[in-house]
Phi, psi and omega in degrees: 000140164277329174082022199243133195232121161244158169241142199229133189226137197217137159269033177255181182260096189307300177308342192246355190264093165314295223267325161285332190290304173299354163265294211306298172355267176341289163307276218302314169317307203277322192136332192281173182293087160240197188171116187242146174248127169226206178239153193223102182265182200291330207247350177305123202275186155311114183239149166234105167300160219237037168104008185238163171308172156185163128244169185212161166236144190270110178323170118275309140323069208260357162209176185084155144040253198310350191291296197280331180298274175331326237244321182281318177302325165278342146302277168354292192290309191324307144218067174290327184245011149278158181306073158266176157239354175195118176280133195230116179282132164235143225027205206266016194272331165292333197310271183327293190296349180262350162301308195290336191293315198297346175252003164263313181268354192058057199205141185294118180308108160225158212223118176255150167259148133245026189202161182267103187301300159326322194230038174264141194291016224244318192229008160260041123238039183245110210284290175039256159298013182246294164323315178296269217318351178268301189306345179279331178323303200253004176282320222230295225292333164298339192267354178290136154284328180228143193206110179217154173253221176216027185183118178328302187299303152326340140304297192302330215273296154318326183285304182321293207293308211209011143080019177244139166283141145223143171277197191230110176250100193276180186261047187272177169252173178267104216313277158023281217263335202250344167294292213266009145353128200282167178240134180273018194341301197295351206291135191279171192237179166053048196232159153277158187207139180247132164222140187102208191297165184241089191237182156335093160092009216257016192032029188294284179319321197275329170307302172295353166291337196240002170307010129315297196298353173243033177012042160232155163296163177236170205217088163305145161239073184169156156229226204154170178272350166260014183279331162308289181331309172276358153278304166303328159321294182316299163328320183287328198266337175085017187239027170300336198276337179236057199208126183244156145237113198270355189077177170337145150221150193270181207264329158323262154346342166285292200313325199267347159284315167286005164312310198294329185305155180319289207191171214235112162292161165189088193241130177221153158286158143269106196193079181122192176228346172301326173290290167343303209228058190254178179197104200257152177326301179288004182294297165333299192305331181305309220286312173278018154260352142101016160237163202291184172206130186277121212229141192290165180262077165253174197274345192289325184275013179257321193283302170354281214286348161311282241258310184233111172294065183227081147169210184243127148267152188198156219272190172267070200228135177290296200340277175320321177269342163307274193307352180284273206290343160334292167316300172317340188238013163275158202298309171332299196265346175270343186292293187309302180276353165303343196268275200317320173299318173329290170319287214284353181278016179282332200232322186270060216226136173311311167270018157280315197290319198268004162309313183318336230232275204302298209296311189291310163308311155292328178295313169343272173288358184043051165270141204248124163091202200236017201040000000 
């Protein structure tokens, strides 16, 4: 057994966070202690972690500033009298509170990015906010001890800004989970499908201008801070009959809706470098859901699509996404990256990824062998 106990603190919705639900697992399975702080909103389901702790906290402040103030402070009190060896902030917004416990208590410090705080398009064009978020940077990111992202570009990129290494822990999904996925029969098929927040720059708009013209539906799986905005478009545009919105879905339920689908967006602005050089949960999820995907052309998803080619890139232009899904749905070519997805969810999978994950964490705490 390891003995070892971390606590992890996040500003999401736990239920809904693929990618902590899958770190936290994953440690507990190896042996270790964990227990993660999240947030708990007004639209927020039920949650059961799978053997390790959790908890969430309900803001009074629930956006802005005052949010973020509050959010370190209720972190800060929350465990100030609990047990740990090493507390781990994810992004930089936890960062500062999980700084002082770790110098108060003596206990180690780790930091997951999964967004660039600086370049998310939310805060690049507000010089400000931009400025604070470099100043939490460079106050708290030296004191870290253990430091990994979600992307090759998000390294160098870190490394560039603020002289700190990191390491590289992708978002992939999990093979396990995405085989033994419940079956959907009655689920109607030949459909588009979006899966994940409905925020900023997510290429949601530049997508419903040329949905008419592919005579398939589109399946939002997700909401946002743009999610009004994009149900009145649809409206404006007359194109309600072919646009659904299911809202939040837990990842089971996701995974066996996106079984049915045509093809998968992953449409991004260029707009910040947290976008430009991200690798999002759902490019995986396409790929362990066995359908293609129409993908924006950025480098982490160009160096991808090197290794398994399974779908089209194409720039955020309608011409171009227009001729994207053309291409994607001739027979040929739906054959080929359903074939291509197969093959990379053999290699591209949360349990290859979290040997990577574990191994860093025993180096951490120096803990010996694989237990």
């Amino acid at each position: 057994m390891v003995n070892k106990k971390i606590v992890f603190a996040a500003n999401s919705d736990l239920g809904y966070d693929q990618r902590m639900q899958r770190i936290c697992r994953s440690l507990h399975q190896a042996g270790f202690g964990v227990f993660i702080l999240g947030r708990l909103f007004d639209n927020s389901k039920s949650f059961t972690p799978e053997g390790y702790g959790a908890d969430r906290l309900k803001l009074r402040f629930p956006k802005g500033k005052l949010a973020y103030i509050e959010l370190n402070i209720r972190i800060f009190l929350y465990f100030l009298n609990k047990e740990f060896d090493a507390i781990c902030s994810i992004d930089l917004d936890t960062l500062p509170a999980c700084w002082l416990l770790s110098v108060l208590k003596g206990k180690k410090l780790a930091h997951d990015a999964h967004e660039y705080m600086e370049e998310v398009p939310e805060v690049f064009g507000r010089p400000f906010t931009k400025w604070m978020w470099n100043r939490v940077a460079h106050a708290f990111l030296p004191s870290v001890g253990l430091a990994y992202t979600v992307s090759r570009g998000l390294q160098e990129e870190f490394f560039a800004r603020y002289g700190k290494s990191f390491h590289l822990v992708r978002n992939m999904a999990e093979a396990q989970r995405s085989l033994s996925a419940p079956d959907t029969g009655h689920e109607e098929s030949g459909f588009w499908v979006y899966l994940g927040a409905v925020n900023t720059g997510r290429g949601l708009e530049e997508f419903l201008e040329v949905l008419p013209a592919t005579n398939r539906r589109l399946v939002v799986l997700g909401e946002g801070d743009k999610l009004l905005e994009i149900k009145n478009m649809v409206a404006n545009q007359g194109i309600d009959h072919l646009v659904e919105f299911r809202g939040r879905v837990n990842p089971e339920a996701a995974h066996a809706i996106i079984q049915r689908a045509w093809a998968g967006i992953n449409l991004l602005r260029d707009e910040g470098l947290s976008y430009r050089h991200s690798l999002a949960n759902k490019f995986f999820d396409y790929v362990h859901a066995g359908i293609p995907q129409i993908c924006i052309s950025f480098p982490e998803y160009r160096a991808m699509m090197k290794e398994f080619e399974v779908g089209i890139l194409t720039a955020l232009k309608k011409e171009s996404i227009l001729a994207a899904t053309h291409w994607i749905s001739m027979p040929e070519n739906q054959e080929k990256y359903r074939t291509e997805a197969a093959k990379a969810r053999q290699v591209w999978n949360w349990e290859s990824e979290s040997v990577r994950l574990i191994d860093l964490w025993r180096r951490f705490l120096e803990i010996e062998g694989r237990g």
